[in-house]
C-alpha positions in Angstrom: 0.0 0.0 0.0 0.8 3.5 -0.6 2.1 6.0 1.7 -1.4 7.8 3.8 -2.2 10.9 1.8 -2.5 13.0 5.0 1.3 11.9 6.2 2.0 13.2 2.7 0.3 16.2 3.0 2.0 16.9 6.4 5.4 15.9 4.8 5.1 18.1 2.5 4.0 21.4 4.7 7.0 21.0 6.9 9.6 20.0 4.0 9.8 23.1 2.4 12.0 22.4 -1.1 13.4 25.8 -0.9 14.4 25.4 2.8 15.9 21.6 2.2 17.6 22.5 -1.3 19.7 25.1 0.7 21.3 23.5 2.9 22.8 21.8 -0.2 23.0 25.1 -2.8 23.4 28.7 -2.2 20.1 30.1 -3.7 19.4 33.6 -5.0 15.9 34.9 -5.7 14.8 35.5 -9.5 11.2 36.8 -9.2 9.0 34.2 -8.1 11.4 31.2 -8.0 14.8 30.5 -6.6 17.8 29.8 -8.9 21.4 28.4 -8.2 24.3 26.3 -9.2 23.1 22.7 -9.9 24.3 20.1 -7.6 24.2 17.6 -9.5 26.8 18.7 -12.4 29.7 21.0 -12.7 28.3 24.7 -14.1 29.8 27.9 -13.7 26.0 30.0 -14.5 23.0 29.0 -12.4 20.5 26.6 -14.1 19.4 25.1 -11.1 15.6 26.4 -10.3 13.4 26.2 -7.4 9.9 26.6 -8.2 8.2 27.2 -4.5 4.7 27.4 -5.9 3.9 23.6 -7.1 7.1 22.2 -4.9 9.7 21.2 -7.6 12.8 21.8 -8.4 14.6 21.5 -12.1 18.0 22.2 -13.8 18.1 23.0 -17.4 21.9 21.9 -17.7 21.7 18.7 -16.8 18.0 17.8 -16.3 17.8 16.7 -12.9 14.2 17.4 -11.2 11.6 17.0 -9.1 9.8 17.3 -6.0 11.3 17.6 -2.7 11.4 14.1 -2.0 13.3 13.3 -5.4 15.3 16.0 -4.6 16.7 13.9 -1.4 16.7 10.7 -3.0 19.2 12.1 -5.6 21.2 14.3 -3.3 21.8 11.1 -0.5 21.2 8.2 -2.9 18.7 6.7 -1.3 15.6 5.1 -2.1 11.7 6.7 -2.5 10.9 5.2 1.5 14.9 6.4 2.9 14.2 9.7 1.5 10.5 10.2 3.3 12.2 8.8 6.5 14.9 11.4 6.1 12.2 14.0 5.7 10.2 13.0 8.4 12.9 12.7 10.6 13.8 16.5 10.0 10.2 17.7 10.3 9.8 15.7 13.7 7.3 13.3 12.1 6.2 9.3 12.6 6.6 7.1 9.7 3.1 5.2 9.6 3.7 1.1 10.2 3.1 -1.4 7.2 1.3 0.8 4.8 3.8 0.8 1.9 6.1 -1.9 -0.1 9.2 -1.8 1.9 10.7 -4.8 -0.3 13.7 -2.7 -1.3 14.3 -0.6 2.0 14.0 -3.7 3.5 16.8 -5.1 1.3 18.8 -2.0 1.8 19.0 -2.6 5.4 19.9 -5.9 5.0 22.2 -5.1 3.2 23.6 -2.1 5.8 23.4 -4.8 8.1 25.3 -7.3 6.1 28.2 -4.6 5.8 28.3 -3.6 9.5 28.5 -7.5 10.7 31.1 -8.4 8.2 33.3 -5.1 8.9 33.2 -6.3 12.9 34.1 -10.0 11.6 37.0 -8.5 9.4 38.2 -6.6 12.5 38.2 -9.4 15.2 40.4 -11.5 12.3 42.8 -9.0 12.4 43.7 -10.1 15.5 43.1 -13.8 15.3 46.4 -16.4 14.2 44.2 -16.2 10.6 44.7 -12.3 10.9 48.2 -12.1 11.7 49.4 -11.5 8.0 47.2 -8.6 7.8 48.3 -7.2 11.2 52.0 -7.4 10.4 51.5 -5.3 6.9 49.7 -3.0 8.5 51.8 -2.7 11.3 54.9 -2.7 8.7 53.3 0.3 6.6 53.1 2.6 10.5 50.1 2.5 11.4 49.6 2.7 15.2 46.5 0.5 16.8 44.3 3.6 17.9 44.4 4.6 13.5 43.4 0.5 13.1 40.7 1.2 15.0 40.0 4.5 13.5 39.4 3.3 10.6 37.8 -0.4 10.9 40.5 -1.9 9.5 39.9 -5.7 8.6 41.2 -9.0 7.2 39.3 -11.6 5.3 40.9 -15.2 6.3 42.4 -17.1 3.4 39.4 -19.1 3.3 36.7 -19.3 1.1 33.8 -19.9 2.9 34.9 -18.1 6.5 32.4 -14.9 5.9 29.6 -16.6 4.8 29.4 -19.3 7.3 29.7 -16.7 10.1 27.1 -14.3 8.4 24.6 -17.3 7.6 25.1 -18.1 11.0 23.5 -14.5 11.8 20.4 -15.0 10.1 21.6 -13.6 6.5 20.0 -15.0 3.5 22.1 -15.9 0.7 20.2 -13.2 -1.4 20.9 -10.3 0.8 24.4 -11.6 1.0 24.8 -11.5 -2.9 23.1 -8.1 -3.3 25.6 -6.9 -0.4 28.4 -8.1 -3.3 30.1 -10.0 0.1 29.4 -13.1 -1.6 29.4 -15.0 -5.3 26.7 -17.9 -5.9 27.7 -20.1 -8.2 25.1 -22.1 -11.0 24.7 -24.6 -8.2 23.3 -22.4 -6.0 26.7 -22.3 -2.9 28.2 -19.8 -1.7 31.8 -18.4 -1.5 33.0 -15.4 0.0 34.0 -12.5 -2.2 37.4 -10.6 -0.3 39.6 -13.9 1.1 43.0 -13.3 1.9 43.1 -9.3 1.7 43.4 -6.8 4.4 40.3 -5.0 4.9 39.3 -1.3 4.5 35.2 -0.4 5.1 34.0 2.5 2.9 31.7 4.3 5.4 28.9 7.0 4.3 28.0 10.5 5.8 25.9 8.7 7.9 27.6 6.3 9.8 26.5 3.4 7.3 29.7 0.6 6.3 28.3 0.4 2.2 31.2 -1.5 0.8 34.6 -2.8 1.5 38.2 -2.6 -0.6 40.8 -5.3 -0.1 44.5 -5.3 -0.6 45.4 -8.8 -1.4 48.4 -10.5 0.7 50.2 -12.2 -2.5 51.2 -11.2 -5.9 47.6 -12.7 -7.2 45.6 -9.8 -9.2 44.1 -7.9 -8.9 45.8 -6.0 -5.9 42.9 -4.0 -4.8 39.7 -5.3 -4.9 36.4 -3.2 -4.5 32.9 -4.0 -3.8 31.2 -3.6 -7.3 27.6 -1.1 -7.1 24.9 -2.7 -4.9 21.3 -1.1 -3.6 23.6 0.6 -1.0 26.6 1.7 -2.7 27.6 3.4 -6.2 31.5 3.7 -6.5 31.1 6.7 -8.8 29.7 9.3 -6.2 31.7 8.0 -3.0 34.7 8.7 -1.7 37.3 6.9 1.2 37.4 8.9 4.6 34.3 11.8 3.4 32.9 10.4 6.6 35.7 11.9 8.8 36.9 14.6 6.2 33.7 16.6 6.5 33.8 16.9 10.4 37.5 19.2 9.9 35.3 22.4 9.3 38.2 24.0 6.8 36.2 23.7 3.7 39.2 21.9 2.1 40.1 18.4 1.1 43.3 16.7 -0.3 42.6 14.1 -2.5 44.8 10.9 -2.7 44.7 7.8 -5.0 45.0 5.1 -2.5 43.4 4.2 0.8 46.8 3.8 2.4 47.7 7.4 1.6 44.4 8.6 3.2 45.1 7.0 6.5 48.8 7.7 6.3 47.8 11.4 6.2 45.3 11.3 8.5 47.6 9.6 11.5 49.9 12.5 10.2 47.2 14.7 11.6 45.6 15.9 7.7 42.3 14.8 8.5 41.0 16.6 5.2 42.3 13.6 3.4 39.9 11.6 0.7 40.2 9.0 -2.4 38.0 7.7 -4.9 37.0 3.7 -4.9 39.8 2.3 -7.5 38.4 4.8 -10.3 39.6 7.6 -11.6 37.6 10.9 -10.0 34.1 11.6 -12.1 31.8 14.8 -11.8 29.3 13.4 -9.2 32.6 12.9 -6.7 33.5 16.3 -7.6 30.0 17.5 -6.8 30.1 15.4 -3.8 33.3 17.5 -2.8 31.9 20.7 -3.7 29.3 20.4 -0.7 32.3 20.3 1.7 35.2 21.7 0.0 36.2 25.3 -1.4 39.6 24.3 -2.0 41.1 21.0 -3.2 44.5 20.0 -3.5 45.0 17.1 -5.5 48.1 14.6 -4.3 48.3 11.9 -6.5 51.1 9.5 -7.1 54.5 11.3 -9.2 54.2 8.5 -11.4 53.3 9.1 -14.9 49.8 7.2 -14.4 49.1 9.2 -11.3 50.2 12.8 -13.5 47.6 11.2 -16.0 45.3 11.2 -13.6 45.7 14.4 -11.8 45.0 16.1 -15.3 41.8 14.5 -15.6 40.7 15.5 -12.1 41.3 19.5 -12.9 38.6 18.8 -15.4 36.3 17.7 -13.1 36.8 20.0 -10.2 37.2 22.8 -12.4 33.4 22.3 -13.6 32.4 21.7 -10.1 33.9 25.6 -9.4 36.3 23.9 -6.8 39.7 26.2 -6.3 42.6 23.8 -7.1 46.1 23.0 -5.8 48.3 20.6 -6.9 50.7 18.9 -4.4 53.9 18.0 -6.6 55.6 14.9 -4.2 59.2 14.4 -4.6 60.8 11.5 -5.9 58.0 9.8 -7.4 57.0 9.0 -4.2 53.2 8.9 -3.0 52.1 10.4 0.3 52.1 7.4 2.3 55.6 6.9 1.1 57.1 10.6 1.8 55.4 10.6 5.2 57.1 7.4 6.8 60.2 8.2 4.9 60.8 11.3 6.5 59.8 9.8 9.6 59.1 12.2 12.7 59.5 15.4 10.4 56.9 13.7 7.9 54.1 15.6 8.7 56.3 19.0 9.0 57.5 18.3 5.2 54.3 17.5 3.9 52.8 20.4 5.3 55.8 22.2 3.7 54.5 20.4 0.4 51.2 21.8 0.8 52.1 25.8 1.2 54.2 25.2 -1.4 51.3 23.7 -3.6 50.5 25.8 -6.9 47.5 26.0 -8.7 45.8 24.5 -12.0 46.9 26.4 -14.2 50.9 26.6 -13.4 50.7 22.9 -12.8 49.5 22.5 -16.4 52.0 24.6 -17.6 54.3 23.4 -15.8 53.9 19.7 -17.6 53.4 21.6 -20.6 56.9 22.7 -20.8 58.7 19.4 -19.8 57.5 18.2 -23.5 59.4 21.0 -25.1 63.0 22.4 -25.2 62.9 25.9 -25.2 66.3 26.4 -26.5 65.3 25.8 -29.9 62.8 28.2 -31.8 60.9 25.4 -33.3 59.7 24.3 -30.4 59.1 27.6 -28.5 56.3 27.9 -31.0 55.0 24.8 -30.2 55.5 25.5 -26.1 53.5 29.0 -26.9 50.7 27.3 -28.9 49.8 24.6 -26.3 50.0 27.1 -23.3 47.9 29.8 -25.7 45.4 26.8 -25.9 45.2 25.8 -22.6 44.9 29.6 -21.5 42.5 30.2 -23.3 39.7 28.0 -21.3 40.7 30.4 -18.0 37.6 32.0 -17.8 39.1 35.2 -15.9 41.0 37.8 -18.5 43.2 38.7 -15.6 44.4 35.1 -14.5 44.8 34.3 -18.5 47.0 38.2 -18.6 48.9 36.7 -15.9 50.2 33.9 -17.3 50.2 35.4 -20.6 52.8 37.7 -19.3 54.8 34.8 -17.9 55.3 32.7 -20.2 56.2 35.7 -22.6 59.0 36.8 -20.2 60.5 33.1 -20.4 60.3 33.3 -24.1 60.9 36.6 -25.0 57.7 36.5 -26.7 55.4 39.4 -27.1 52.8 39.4 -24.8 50.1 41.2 -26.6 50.7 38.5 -29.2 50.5 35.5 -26.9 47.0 37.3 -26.0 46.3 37.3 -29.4 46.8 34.0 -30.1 44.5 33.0 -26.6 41.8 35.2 -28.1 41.9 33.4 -31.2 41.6 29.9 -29.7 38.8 31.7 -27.4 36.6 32.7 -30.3 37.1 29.4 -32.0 36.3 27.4 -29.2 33.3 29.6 -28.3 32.2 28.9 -32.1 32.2 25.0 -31.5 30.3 25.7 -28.2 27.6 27.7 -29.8 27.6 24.7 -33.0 27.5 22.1 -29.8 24.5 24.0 -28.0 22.7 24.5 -31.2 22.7 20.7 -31.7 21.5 20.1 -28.0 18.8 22.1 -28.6 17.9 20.6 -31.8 18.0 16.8 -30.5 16.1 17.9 -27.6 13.0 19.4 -29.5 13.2 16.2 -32.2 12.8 14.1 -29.1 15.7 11.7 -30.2 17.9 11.7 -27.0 14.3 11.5 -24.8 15.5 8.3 -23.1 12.3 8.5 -20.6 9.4 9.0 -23.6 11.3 6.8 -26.5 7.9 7.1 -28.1 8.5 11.3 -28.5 10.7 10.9 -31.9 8.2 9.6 -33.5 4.8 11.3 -32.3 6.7 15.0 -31.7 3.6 17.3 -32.0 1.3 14.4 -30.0 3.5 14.6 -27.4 4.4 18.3 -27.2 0.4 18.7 -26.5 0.8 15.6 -24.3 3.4 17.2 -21.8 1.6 20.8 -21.9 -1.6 19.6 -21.1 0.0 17.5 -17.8 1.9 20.6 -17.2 -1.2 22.7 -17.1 -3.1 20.1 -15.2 -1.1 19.6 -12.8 -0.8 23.2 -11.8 -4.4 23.7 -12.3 -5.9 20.9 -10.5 -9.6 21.7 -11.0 -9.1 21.6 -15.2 -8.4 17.6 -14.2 -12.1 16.2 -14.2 -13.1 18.3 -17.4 -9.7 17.0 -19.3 -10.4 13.7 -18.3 -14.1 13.5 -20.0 -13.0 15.5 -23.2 -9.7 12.7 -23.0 -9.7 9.6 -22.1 -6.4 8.2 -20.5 -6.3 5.4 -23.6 -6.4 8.4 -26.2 -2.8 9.6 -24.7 -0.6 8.6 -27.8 2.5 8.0 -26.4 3.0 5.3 -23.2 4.7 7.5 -20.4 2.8 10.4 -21.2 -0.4 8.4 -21.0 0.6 6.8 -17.7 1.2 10.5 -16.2 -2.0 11.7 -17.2 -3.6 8.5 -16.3 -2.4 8.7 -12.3 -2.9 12.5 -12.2 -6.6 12.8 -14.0 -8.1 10.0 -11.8 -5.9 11.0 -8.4 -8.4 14.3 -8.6 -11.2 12.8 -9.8 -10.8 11.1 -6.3 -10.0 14.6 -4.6 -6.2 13.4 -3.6 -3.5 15.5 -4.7 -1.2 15.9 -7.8 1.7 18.0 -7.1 4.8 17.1 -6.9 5.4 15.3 -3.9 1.4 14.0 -4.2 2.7 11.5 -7.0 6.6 11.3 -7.1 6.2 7.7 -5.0 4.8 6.3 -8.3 7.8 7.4 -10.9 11.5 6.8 -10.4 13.8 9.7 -10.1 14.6 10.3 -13.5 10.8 9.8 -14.4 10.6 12.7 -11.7 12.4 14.6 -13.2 11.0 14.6 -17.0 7.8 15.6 -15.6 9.7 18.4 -13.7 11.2 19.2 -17.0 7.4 19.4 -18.4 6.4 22.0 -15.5 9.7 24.0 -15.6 8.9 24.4 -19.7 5.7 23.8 -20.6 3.9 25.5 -17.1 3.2 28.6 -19.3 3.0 27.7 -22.2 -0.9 26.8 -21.9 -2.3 29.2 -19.6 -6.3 28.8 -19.7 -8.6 26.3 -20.0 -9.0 27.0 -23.6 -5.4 26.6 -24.6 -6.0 23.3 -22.6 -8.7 21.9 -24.9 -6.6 23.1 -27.9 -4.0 20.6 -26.4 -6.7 18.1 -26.6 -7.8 18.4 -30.0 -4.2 18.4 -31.1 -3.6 14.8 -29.2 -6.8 13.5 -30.2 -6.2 14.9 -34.0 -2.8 12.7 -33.7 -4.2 10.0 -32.3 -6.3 9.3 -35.5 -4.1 9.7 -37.6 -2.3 6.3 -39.5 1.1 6.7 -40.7 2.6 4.6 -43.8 4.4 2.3 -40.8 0.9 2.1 -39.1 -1.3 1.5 -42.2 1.6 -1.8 -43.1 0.3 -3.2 -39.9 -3.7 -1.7 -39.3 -6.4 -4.5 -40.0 -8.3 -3.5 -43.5 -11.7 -2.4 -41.2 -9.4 0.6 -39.2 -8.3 1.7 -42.7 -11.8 1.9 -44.0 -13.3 3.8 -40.7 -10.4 5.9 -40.6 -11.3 6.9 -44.2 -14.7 7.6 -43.6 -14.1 9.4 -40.8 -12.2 11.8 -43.2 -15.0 12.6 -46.0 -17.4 13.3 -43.3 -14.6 16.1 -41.5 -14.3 17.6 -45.4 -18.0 17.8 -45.9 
């Protein structure tokens, strides 16, 4: 069963989406709504909107949208029931007993509680004759007992079967141990456990929750590390090691590492600001994760050329996220973990040292810029100047591009107001291919090709233009519902979603319950939540009296008849020979 209507109604009168969305996004009025840079992608000019009036929220960058409770669900990845629980908790509210399908927030706790257990059984082997391997490399890398503990730090026996007879022994079933990814099941139906022989490290949320595990394996067998792969708990792409602790520091700045061992190495060091990604490279939703805690970033990645690799990609990211960025150059090809217990006692002095020393972006591009090229030879000063021109020429500040204009023309003996030139030139270029690249957005959008929610759109355009203005309009004019519903029936809806939409919002008010926002978003998924916050953030205007409305209908209704070439190859002889009919008596 549904959630009550009147807990939903309460919900929603204390969960005001402009008060929850800012404690995520700093919001700026703009007339009657809110706007602000979107959480949910890197952007540089607001396209994040808050529409107070029907509840919903919608970014016209990257498309994310809808009610308050999607809203949640996106922002801490959890589920349609986790986010209402959230919610309620906030407004000081009671979650009604055994009136909705908890199948999946069931699972999910199973599955949190599948975690925590095994994290406490990877713990207690570190200290067990099984764990003793574990124990020593840890012990060997510097790590004291009261950091062990810090951070939960495990180890999986070498034994196949250890985990999974202890956890079965709990009460687990072997489904909620596979969806946990703790365990494989073979065709035959047994079980084995996933991380054997590996010290352990528990990835831990913002809330406390152990969602996966990564294991450093004790041999030369490969892969080294191993990570939990994405379960109903955990996606690898927006988390990151040690956020849990990193967020409590309060100096809106965070180093970021490659490897878990250089997290906790720093952190014993006393840089508690210290986070990694999951054995990925970073993407934009951990750089958006990081944007909610973090000002400043100061990338540390390993010296070696696949960390360098790396370290350029991240400055993409965080650069869209509008994250200020420092880049920690570690001597000696060494990684943090490395340069700390090498320098022993004065390892947390010299890194600090590293740190002040840290430039930004910008000079550390250049700065691997100029290792390709000998500037002793005029050939390839030209070359030197082109790429720098290039890459200063995506600095959206004039003054920081002048800057390093003038820099690099000192070292050269180059003209400056030519090397600004030749930025401006790559500048109006690349701002050509933007404006070619937005153009062809725009274009796919309106033909409906890239619609991955409505794949029906492409090929019903005008149908389902009308279709999505007349849901838009209903929605925010409840009372037009019953009227729309008589003059069109659900079934006459050409396209599926769009007739599903109109289907649950027409006979929700022919019932007198609620269609806003938050009345319905329990019966879409999040992305479905968000194309029909797409249709209210476009289309709310665009019919704007119950007249306009019924033109809508006539247009769906009109398209509805109609029989394409494709449909007439398939329509039974009878449909053709109404259909015709119906034609001669509309021209007499």
């Amino acid at each position: 069963m549904p959630l009550p209507d009147e807990f939903l109604d309460e919900l929603k009168a204390r969960s005001d989406i402009s008060d929850i969305a800012s404690s995520y996004v700093s919001l700026k009025r703009r007339g009657r709504n809110l706007v602000g840079l979107c959480p949910f992608h890197g952007e540089k000019t607001p396209s994040f909107n808050i529409y107070p009036e029907n509840g919903s929220f919608y970014c016209f960058g990257c498309g994310a949208g809808g009610d308050v409770i999607t809203f949640v669900r996106r922002i801490e990845n959890l589920d349609y029931i986790e986010a209402v629980k959230f919610l309620a908790q906030r407004a000081g509210m009671e979650m009604p007993e055994s009136s909705y399908d908890k199948s999946m927030s069931d699972l999910r706790r199973r599955v949190y509680e599948a975690n925590r257990e095994a994290g406490r059984f990877y713990y207690s082997m570190l200290y067990t004759a099984a764990g003793k391997a574990g124990l020593d490399y840890l012990r060997g890398r510097g790590l004291s007992e009261k950091t062990i503990k810090h951070f939960g730090l495990g180890f999986s026996p070498d034994n196949r079967f250890a985990l999974v007879d202890y956890l079965r022994a709990k009460g687990f079933k072997p489904q909620e141990l596979v969806a946990a990814n703790l365990v494989y099941q073979n065709n035959n139906g047994n079980l084995s456990d996933r991380f054997y022989n590996r010290v352990m490290f528990p990835i831990i949320d913002l809330r406390g929750n152990v969602i996966a595990f990564g294991g450093r394996i004790m041999t030369d067998q490969k892969p080294k590390y191993l990570n939990t792969s994405d379960t109903p708990v955990f996606k690898k792409s927006n988390s990151l090691f040690a956020l849990n602790f990193a967020k409590n520091d309060g100096k809106r700045s965070l180093i970021l590492c490659e490897g878990y061992m250089d997290v906790i190495a720093l952190h014993q060091a006393g840089f508690t600001t210290a986070v990694a990604t999951l054995g990925t490279a970073l993407t934009q939703e951990q750089a958006m994760l990081m944007k909610r805690y973090a000002d400043t970033v100061y990338i540390c990645y390993d010296s070696d050329e696949a960390g360098q690799k790396a370290a350029q990609r991240a400055i993409g990211f965080l650069r869209n996220a509008g994250i200020d960025i420092r880049v920690i150059a570690v001597p000696g090809a060494k990684d943090p973990d490395e340069f700390i217990r090498e320098n022993g006692a004065k390892g947390p002095e010299k890194f600090m040292q590293l740190l002040e020393k840290s430039g930004n972006d910008i000079e550390y591009r250049i700065s691997k810029i100029k290792q390709k090229y000998i500037l002793t030879e005029q050939s390839q000063v030209v070359a030197y100047l082109t790429e720098c021109a290039k890459l200063l020429a995506t600095v959206e500040s004039p003054i920081e591009a002048d800057v390093y204009a003038g820099k690099i023309s000192e070292e050269t003996s180059a003209r400056k107001e030519a090397v600004l030139q030749q930025i401006n030139s790559y500048r109006k270029k690349t701002g050509r291919e933007k404006t070619k690249r937005q153009f062809r957005e725009i274009q796919t959008g309106i033909s409906g090709r890239d619609d991955r929610i409505n794949s029906e759109k492409a090929g019903n355009l005008r149908a389902a233009r009308a279709e999505e203005a007349l849901i838009a309009y209903i929605i925010n004019n409840q009372d037009m519902a019953i009227r729309a519903h008589s003059l069109l029936p659900p079934e006459k809806m050409v396209t599926s979603f769009n007739r599903r939409v109109y289907k649950i919002i027409t006979e929700r008010a022919i019932q007198g319950r609620g269609i806003m926002p938050a009345d319905i978003s329990g019966e879409f998924t999040v992305d479905e939540n968000a194309k029909i916050a797409g249709m209210l953030a476009s289309l709310g205007s665009e019919v704007n009296s119950p007249d306009a409305c019924e033109d809508c209908i006539r247009v769906i209704l009109s398209e509805g008849e109609k029989i394409t070439a494709e449909k007439a190859a398939d329509a039974d002889i009878s449909d053709i020979e109404k259909y015709l009919e119906k034609l001669k008596q509309q021209k007499k």
